[in-house]
C-alpha positions as CSV (number, residue, x, y, z in Angstrom):
1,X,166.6,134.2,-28.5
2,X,167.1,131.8,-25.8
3,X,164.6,131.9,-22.9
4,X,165.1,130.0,-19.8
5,X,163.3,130.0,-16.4
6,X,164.8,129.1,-13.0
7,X,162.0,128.3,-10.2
8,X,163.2,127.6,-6.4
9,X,161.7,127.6,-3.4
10,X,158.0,126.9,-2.9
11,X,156.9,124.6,0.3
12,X,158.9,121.3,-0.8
13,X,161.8,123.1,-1.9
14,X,162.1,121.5,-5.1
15,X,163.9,123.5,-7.7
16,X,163.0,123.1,-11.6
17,X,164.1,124.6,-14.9
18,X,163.6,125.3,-18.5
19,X,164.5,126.5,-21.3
20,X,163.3,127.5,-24.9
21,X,165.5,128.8,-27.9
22,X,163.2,130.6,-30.7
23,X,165.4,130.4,-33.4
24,X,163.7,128.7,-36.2
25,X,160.3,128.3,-34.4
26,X,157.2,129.7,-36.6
27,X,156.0,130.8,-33.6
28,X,158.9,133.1,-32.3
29,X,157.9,136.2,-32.8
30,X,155.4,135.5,-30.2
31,X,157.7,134.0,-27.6
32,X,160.4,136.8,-27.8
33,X,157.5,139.5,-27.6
34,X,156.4,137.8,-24.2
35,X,160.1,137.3,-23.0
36,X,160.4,140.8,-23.8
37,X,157.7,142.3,-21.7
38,X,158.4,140.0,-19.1
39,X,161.9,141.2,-18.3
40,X,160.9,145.0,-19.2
41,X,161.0,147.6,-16.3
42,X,161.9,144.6,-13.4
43,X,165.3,144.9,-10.9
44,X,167.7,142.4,-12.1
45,X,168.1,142.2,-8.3
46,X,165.9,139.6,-6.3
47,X,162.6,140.7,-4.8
48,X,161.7,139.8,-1.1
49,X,159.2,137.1,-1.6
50,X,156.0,135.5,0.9
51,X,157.6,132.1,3.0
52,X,157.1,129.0,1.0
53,X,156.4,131.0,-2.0
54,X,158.1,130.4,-5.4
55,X,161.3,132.8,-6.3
56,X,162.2,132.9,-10.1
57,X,165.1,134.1,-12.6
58,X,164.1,134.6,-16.0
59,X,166.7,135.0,-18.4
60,X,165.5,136.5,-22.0
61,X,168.7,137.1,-24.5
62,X,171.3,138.7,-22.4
63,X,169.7,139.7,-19.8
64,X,168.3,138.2,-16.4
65,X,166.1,139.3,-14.1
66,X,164.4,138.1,-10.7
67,X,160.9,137.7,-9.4
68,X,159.0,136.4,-7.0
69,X,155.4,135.2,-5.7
70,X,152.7,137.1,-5.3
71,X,154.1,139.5,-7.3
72,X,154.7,138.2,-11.0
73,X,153.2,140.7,-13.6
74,X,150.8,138.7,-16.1
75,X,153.4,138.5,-18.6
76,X,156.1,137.0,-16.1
77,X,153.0,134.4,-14.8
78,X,152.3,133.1,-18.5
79,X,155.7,133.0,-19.5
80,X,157.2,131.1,-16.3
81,X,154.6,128.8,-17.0
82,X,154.9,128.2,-20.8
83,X,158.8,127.9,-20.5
84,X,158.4,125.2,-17.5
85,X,155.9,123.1,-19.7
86,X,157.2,123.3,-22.8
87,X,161.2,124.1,-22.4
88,X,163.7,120.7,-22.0
């Protein structure tokens, strides 16, 4: 499964990415499991956000969905941030 995670906005502006493909990973069970409740039960369509706050797609598989600051489920926080740390 590819994962990837878009962030924008945020006070500078500065937009980053990343991106992490599971296939042959020992731990990918793990990652899809997370991707998978991230994306669950969220509008595909973006959420109004808080001024300077951070705005994110995450893609899982096929499907994309948006989110935005403040209101990231736990799920969506931990995998924004494993994606941006460890995805190219």
């Amino acid at each position: 499964m590819r994962i990837q995670v878009s962030r924008t906005g945020g006070f500078a502006g500065i937009s980053r990415r990343g991106e992490i493909d599971t296939e042959g990973r020992a731990d990918a069970a793990e990652w899809e499991s997370l991707a998978e409740e991230a994306v669950a039960g969220t509008p595909e369509a973006p959420p109004p956000g808080v001024p300077d706050g951070f705005r994110y797609a995450i893609t899982a598989g096929e499907r994309t969905v948006h989110c935005a600051d403040p209101g990231l489920s736990e799920a969506q926080r931990t995998l924004v941030s494993r994606v941006l740390k460890e995805g190219a």
